[in-house]
C-alpha positions in Angstrom: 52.9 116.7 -69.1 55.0 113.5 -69.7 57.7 114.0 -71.8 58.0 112.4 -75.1 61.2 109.1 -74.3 63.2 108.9 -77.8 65.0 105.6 -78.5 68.2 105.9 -77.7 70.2 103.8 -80.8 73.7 104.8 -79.7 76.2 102.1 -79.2 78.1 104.6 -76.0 74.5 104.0 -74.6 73.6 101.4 -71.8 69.6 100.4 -71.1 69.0 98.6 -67.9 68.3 95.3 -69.6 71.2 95.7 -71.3 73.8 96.0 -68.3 76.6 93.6 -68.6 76.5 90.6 -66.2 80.3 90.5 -66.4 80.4 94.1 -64.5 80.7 97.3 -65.7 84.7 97.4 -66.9 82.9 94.9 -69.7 81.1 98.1 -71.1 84.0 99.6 -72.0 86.7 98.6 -74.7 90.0 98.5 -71.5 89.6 98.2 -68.1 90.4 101.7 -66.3 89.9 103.6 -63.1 86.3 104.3 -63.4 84.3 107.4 -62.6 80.9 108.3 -62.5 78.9 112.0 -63.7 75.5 111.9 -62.1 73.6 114.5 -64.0 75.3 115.1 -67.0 72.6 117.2 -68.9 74.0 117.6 -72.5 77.3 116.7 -72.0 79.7 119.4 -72.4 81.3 118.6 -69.3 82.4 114.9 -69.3 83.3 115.3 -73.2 86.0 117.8 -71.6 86.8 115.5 -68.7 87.4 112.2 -70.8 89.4 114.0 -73.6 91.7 114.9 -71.1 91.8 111.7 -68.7 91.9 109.1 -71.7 93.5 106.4 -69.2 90.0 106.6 -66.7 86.6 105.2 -67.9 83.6 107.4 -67.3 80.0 106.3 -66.8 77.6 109.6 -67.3 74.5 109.2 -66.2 71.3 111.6 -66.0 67.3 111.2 -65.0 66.0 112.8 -68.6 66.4 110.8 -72.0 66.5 113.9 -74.1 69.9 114.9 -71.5 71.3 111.1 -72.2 70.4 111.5 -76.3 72.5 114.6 -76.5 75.3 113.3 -74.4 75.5 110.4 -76.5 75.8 112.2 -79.7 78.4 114.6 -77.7 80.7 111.4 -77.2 80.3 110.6 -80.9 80.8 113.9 -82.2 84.0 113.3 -80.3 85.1 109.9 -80.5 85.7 109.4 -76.9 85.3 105.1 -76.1 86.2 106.0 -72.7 82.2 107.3 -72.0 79.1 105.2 -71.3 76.1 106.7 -70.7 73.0 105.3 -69.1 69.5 107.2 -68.0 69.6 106.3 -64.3 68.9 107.6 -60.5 72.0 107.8 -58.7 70.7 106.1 -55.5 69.1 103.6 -57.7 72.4 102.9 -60.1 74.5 102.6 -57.2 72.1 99.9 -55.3 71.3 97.9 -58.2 74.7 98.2 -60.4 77.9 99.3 -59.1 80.2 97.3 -56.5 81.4 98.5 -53.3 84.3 100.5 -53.5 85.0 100.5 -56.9 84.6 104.2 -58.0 87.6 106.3 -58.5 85.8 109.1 -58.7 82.6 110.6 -58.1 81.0 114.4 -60.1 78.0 116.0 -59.1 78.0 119.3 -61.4 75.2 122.1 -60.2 71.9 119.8 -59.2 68.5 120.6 -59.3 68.8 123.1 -56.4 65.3 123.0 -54.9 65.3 126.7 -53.7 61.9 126.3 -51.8 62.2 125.9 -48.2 59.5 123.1 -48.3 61.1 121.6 -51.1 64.8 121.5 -49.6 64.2 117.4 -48.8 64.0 116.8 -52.2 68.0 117.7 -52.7 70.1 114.5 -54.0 73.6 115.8 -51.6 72.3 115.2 -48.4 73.8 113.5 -45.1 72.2 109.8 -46.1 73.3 110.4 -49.8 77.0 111.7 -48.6 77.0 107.7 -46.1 75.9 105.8 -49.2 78.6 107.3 -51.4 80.8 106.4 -49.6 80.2 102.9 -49.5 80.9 103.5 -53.1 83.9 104.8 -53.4 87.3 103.5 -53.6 89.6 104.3 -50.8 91.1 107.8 -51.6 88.5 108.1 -54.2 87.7 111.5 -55.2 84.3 113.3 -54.7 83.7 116.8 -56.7 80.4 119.2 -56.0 79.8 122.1 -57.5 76.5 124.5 -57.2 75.7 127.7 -58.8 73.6 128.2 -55.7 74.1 129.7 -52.5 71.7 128.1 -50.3 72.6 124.6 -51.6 76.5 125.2 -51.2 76.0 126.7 -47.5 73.9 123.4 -46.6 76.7 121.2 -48.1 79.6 123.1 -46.5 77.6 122.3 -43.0 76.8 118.9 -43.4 80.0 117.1 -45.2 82.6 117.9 -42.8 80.5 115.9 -40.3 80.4 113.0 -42.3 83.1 110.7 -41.5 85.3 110.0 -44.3 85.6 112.5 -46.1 89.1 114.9 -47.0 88.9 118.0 -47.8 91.4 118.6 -50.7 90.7 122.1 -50.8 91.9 125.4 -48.0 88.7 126.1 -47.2 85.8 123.6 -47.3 84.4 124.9 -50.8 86.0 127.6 -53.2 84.9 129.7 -56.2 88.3 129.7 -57.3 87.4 126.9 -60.4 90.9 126.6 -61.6 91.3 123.9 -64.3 88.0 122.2 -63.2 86.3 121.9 -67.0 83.3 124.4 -67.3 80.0 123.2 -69.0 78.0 125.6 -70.8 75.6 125.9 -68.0 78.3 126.9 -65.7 79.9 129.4 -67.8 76.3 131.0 -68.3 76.3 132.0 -64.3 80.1 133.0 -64.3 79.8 135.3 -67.5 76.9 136.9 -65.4 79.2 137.2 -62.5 77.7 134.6 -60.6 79.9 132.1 -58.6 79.8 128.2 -58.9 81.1 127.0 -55.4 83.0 123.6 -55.7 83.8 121.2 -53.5 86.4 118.8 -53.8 86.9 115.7 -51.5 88.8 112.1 -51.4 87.3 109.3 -49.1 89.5 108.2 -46.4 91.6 105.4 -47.0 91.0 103.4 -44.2 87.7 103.2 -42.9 85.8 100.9 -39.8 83.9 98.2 -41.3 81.0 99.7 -40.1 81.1 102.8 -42.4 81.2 100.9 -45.7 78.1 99.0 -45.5 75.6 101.0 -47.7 72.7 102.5 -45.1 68.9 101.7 -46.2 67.8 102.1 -49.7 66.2 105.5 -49.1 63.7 106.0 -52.5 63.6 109.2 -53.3 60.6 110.9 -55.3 62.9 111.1 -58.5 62.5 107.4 -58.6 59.1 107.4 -59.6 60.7 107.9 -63.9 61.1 104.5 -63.3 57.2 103.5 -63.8 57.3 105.7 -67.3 60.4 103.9 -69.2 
């Protein structure tokens, strides 16, 4: 079933065609360190985030309208002017939008986990999505992952600390120990059932070989295919 799209009117939102050619800093009212949410649902999360980091710009992005109409109204509700929000594939956004190097700051906050062993391809954090990040990120830019499952976290925690560089900020390579980390309403649903969220948090290296900051192949993913629907 295709789901019904809903115009977007909000003035925090930004439509494809609507993408300034002056660069993204032009979205927002002052240029700031910006960061990126890919998949931010309803956005409990980066409403928390951007209250508290006023002096970094945030670009929140998700695949689903009705996720982008309610994050919209979240940054309203809140009068944050530090939040854009655009419906967009990560792989997609970062090929067709943002420069090299220029994010401060990446978020990945508990993905569509794929928990089928035949399905497992389909997860966005993988080794060729970990080398094109990278590309993307600023030198010492930060890198956050979080899961609420198991499976996913274990396949993470074996495949980023053979990605060169990466940092781990943390004493082991992922921890349950959420600290100050801001906790959306989907995350607190697991942890009030006494389920962990496993988080990882990593910088990219500041000095790199030429070689590992030119973006591998676009790979298109299946999620890509939103694109033919509006």
């Amino acid at each position: 079933m295709t789901q019904r799209i809903i115009p977007i009117e909000s003035a925090v939102f930004l439509r494809e065609e609507q993408w300034p050619t002056a660069g993204i800093d032009a979205a927002f009212p002052r240029k700031q360190p910006l960061w990126l949410e890919i998949g931010c649902g309803i956005g409990d999360f980066i409403v928390q985030l951007a209250a508290r980091h006023p002096d970094r710009n945030y670009l929140a992005i998700d695949i689903y309208n009705k996720g982008c109409l309610k994050t919209c109204r979240r940054v309203e509700q809140n009068r944050l002017d530090n939040v854009r929000v655009m419906r967009a594939e990560a792989r997609y956004l970062l090929d067709r939008f943002i420069p090299l190097q220029s994010l401060f700051g990446v978020i990945i906050n508990c993905p569509d986990p794929w928990p089928k062993k035949r399905h497992r391809g389909r997860r966005l954090v993988n080794n060729h999505f970990l080398e094109l990040l990278r590309c993307y990120l600023a030198p010492g830019g930060e890198f956050f992952f979080a899961t609420d499952f198991a499976d996913y976290a274990e396949m993470v925690a074996d495949i980023i600390p053979a990605v060169t560089g990466y940092e781990n900020l943390q004493a082991a390579v992922c921890s349950t120990d959420l600290g100050d980390y801001p906790i959306s309403k989907y995350m607190r649903r697991f942890l009030e059932m006494g389920q962990p969220i496993y988080l990882f948090h990593y910088r990219r290296a500041a000095q790199l070989a030429p070689e590992l900051l030119q973006p591998p192949e676009f790979e298109k993913g299946f999620r890509l295919r939103w694109l033919a629907h509006g």
